[in-house]
N, C-alpha and C positions, 0 to 999 in steps of 0.2 A: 593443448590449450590451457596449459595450468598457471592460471593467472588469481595470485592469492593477493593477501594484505597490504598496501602501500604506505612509503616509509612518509612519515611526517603527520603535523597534525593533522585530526580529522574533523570535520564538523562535530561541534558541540550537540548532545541532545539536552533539550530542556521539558522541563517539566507542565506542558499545554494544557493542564485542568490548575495548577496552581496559578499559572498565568493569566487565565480566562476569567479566574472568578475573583483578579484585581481590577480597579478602573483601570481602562485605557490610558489614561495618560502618566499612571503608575506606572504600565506595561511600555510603552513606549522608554521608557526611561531607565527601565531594570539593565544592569549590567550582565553579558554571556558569560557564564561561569566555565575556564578552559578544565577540558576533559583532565579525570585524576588516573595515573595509573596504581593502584594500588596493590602492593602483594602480588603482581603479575606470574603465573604458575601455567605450565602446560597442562592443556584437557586432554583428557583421551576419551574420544567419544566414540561409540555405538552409534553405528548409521543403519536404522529400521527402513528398509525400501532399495529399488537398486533400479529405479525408474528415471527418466530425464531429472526430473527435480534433485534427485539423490545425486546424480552425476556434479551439478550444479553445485550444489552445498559440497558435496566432497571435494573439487576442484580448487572452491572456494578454499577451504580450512588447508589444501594440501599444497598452496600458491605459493612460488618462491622460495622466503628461507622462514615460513610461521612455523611455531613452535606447537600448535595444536595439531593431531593426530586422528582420524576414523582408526580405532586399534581392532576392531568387529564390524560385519557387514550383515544384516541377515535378511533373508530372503523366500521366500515360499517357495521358492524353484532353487536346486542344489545348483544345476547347470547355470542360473544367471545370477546365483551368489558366486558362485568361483569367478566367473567371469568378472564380473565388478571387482571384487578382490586381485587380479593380477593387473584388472587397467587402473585401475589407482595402486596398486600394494601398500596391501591391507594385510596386517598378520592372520587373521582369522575370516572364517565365513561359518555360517552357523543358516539350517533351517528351523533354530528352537527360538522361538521369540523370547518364551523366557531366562535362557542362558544367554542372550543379547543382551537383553535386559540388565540381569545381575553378573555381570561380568564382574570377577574382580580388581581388575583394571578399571573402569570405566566408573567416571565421573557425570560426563552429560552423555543424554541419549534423545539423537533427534529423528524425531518424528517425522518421514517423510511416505506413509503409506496415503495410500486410498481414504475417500473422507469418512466413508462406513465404516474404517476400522480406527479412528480416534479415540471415539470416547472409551474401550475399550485398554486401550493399546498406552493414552494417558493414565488412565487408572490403575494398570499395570507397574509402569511407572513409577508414580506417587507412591504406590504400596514398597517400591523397593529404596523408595528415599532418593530418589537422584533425580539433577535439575534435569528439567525436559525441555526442548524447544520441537514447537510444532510448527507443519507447516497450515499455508492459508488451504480452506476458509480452515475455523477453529470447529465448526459443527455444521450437520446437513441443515439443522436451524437451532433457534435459538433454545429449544429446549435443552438441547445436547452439548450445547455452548457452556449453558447455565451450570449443568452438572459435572463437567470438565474444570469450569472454574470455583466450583465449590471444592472439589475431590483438591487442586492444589492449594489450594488456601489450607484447607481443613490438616495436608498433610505437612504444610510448611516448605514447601521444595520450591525450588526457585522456578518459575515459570516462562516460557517467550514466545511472545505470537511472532512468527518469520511470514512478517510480511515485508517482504523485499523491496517492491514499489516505491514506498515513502521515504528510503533510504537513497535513492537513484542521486548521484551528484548533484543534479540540475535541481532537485524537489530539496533536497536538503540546503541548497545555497538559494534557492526560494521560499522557503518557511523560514527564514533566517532572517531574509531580507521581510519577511513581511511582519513578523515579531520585532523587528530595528523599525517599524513602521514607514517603510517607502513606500507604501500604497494604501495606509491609512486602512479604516475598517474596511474588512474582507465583505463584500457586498452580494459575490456571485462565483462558483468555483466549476466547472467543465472537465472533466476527464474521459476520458475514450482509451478505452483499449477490443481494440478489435482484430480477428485472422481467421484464416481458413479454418481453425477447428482443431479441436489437443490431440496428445498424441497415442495417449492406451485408449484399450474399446472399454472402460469401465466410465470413465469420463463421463459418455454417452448413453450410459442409463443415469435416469433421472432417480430410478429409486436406490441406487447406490450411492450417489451424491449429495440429493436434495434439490435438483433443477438442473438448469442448463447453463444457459454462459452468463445468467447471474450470477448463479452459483462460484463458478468458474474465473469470472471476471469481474464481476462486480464487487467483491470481497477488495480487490484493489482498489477497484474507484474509488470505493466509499470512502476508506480510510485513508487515501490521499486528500481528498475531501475536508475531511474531518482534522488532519494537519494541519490546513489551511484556515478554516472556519474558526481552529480552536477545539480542544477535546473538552473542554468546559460547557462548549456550547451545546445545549441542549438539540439531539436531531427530533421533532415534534410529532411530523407527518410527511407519507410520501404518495406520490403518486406515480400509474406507472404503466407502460404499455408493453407486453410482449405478443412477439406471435413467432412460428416454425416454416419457414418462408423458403429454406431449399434441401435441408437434409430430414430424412425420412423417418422421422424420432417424435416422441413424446414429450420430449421437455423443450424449452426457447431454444431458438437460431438467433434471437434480436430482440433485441431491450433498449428500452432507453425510461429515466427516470427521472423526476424533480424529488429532492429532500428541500422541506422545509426548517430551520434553525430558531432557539429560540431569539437571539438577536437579530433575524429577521434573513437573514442571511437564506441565499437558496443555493444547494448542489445540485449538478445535473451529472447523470452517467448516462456513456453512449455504449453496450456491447454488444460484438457478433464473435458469430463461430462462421459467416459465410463473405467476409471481407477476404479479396482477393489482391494478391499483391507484397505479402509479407504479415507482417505485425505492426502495427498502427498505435504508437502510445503518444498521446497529447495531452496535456493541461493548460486550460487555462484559468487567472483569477482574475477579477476585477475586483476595484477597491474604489473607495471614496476620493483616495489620491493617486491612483498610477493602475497599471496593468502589468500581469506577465503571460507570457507567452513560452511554452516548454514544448520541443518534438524532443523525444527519448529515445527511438530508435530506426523511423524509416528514412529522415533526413537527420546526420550527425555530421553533416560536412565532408563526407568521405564519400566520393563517384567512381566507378572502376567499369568499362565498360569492356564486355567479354566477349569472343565469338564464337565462344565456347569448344574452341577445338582441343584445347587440351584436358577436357574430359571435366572441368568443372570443381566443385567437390563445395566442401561445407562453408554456407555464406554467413548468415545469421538465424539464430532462432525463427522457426516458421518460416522463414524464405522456399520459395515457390520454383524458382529457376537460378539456376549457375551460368546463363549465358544471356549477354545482351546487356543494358546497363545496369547495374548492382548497384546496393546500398550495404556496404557491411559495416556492424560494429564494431570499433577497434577493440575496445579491451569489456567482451561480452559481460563478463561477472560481475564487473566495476560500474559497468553503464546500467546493468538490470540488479543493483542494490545491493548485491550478497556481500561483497566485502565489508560498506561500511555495517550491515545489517549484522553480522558475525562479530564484528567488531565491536560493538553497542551490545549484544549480550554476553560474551566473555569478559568483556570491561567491567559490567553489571554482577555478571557471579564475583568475580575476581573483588568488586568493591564491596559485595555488599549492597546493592542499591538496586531501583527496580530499572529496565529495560526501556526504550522509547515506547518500544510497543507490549502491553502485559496481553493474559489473556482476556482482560478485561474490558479490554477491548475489540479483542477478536470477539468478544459475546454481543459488546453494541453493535458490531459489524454485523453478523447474523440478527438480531433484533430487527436493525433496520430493510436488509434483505427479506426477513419473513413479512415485514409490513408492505414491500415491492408487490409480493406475489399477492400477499392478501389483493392489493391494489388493482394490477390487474385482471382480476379477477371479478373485484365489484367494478370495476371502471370508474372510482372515486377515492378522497383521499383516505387514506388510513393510517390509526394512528400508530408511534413507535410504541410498540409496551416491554418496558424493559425498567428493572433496577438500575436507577440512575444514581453515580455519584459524584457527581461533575458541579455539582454545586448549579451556580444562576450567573447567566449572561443577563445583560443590560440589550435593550433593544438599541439597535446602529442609531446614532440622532447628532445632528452637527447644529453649532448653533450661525445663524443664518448673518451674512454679511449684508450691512445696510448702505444706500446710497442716498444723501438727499432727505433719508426720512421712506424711501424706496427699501423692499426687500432685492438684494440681486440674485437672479436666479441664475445668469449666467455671463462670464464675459468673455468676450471672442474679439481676438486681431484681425483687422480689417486688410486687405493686399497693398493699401494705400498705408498703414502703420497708423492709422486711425483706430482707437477701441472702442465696439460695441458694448454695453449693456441690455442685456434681457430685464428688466426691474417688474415686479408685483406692488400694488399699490395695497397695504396690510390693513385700509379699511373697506374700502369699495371690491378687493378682488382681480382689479383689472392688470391687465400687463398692458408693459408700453416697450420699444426699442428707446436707445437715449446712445447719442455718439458724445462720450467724453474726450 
């Protein structure tokens, strides 16, 4: 399944806190700046981890005909570092983290272990001077976020939060359209990702992680979210309900959350570990002018129905059965983010310039997660407390079409091709209908 980099332009990334803390109708108007290749050079990276995520990213960088390379693999088990190294081939496998680390070869080394061992594993890193890309979340919370993002500043190394999600075709050709302003201020954003539950037993302790399928899954919602909203915009306060409703654990089965924004703006995330059926990724935004609507991967237009005689085999991520009617993904990497997401930070070391996503944002990502749990906990709002540098949104506000000397609050086509007005009367209060 080795499906790497596609040939041709890619979506543009832009800069969403310089964006956000212009007026709207500045932003609306700004020109897309087309991707630079600059000084374009082969990496050889260091692949920390030899876990599905690791498979994924390697896949990724090893797709087709790319010119980047995993030249080391390392591993805490010898037996599942070899192995990883012949199903990719891989020159090297190593159980020394820090002779991963300081390869002499090895330029970027990405981060794909367990979340208890980041801060740890970045700081290693940092000390040997080489760019890191980590994967989500960036910390079990935001303390550990904070100190992560101190240690690369402080060392100067190029940094990247690998969150995949916000890179998916469909989210990139939608934060696109919604920065070109086809649906007007972002007013309300929805994302869900839900499935039967990950796949190592470490996942599943909450004090190796920092939670449950927040932890886990919420780290994506957010920051699609927050794509959407604007990374300018201030996330305020959240509220937030979990409860362990069928697996036999300590930390959430089920979550769901409201973020409040400062533009007024609200985000909701919906996740489980006990949704049945596959993997479930949805978004939606609503706006002052338009709506979108994104399924990512259980309905992609692709039906295959099976009766399972010939023994089945690999459908999609998290899929549950190989017979009966299916839903697979065509080109898995592509549709769950990692190409353009590899592609955005190789482009970024190669330019010189910072990544879509730094870890600066994988820290407000945990910031906002640690105020969920705060949340449900008191069962009330709470707030985000985090080093904010996003500057000030503007609260959403349109200024109001008049009729007559009438505010209109709304107009609607009638079946007859007759149009209605909803109007307010701006001294008494009153609403009236009125057919123009």
């Amino acid at each position: 399944m080795g499906i790497g980099l596609r040939i041709g332009q890619r979506m543009p990334v832009l800069d969403s806190c310089r964006l956000a803390s212009q007026p709207r109708a500045e932003r609306d108007t700004l020109s897309v700046p087309k991707p630079k290749r600059r000084g374009v050079k082969q990496h050889n990276v260091t692949m920390l981890g030899t876990g599905l995520i690791a498979d994924f990213y390697t896949m990724t960088l090893h797709g087709q005909r790319n010119r980047d390379r995993v030249g080391v693999v390392y591993s805490r088990s010898a037996e599942r570092g070899d192995a990883f190294r012949e199903r990719h081939d891989i020159p090297e496998s190593t159980t020394d983290m820090a002779a991963a680390i300081n390869h002499a070869d090895t330029d970027v080394v990405v981060i794909a272990l367990p979340n208890f061992l980041h801060l740890e594993t970045v700081q290693a890193v940092a000390e040997a001077g080489k760019a890191v890309l980590l994967t989500k979340p960036l910390g079990r919370n935001a303390g550990e976020a904070r100190q992560m993002l101190d240690t690369v500043e402080k060392a100067g190394v190029f940094a990247g939060y690998l969150e995949d999600l916000v890179y998916t075709p469909k989210t990139l050709k939608a934060v696109k359209a919604v920065r070109d302003g086809a649906i007007g201020d972002v007013t309300w954003v929805r994302s869900r990702e839900t499935h039967p539950g990950p796949h190592s037993a470490w996942f599943w302790d909450g004090r190796l992680t920092g939670g449950g399928c927040i932890i886990d899954l919420g780290c994506h919602c957010i920051e699609i979210i927050r794509n959407f909203v604007g990374k300018g915009n201030r996330p305020v306060e959240v509220m937030c309900h979990t409860d362990t409703l069928v697996h036999p654990i300590e930390a959430e089965d089920n979550a769901v959350a409201l973020i409040r924004f400062e533009s007024g703006a609200l985000g909701q995330f919906e996740v489980s570990w006990t949704f049945r059926g596959g993997m479930d990724l949805r978004d939606e935004v609503a706006g002052t002018g338009g709506t979108i609507w994104m399924n990512h991967f259980l309905r992609t237009g692709m039906e295959i129905f099976s009766a399972g005689d010939g023994g089945g085999g690999y459908i999609a991520e998290k899929a549950e059965t190989s017979a009966g009617w299916l839903f697979p993904v065509g080109d898995e990497v592509s549709e769950l983010g990692y190409v353009d997401m590899f592609t955005d930070m190789f482009d970024a070391i190669d330019g010189g310039t910072q990544p879509q996503e730094t870890f600066y944002d994988g820290y407000v990502v945990n910031a906002i997660m640690d105020a969920a749990y705060k949340s449900a906990k008191s069962r009330a709002w709470e707030p985000v407390e985090l080093d904010w540098r996003g500057g000030s949104m503007p609260r959403i506000s349109k200024s109001p079409e008049t009729y007559d000397g009438q505010v209109v609050i709304k107009r609607e086509l009638l079946p007859d091709g007759r149009e209605k007005l909803i109007l307010k009367d701006p001294d008494s209060g009153d609403f009236s209908d009125r057919i123009v």
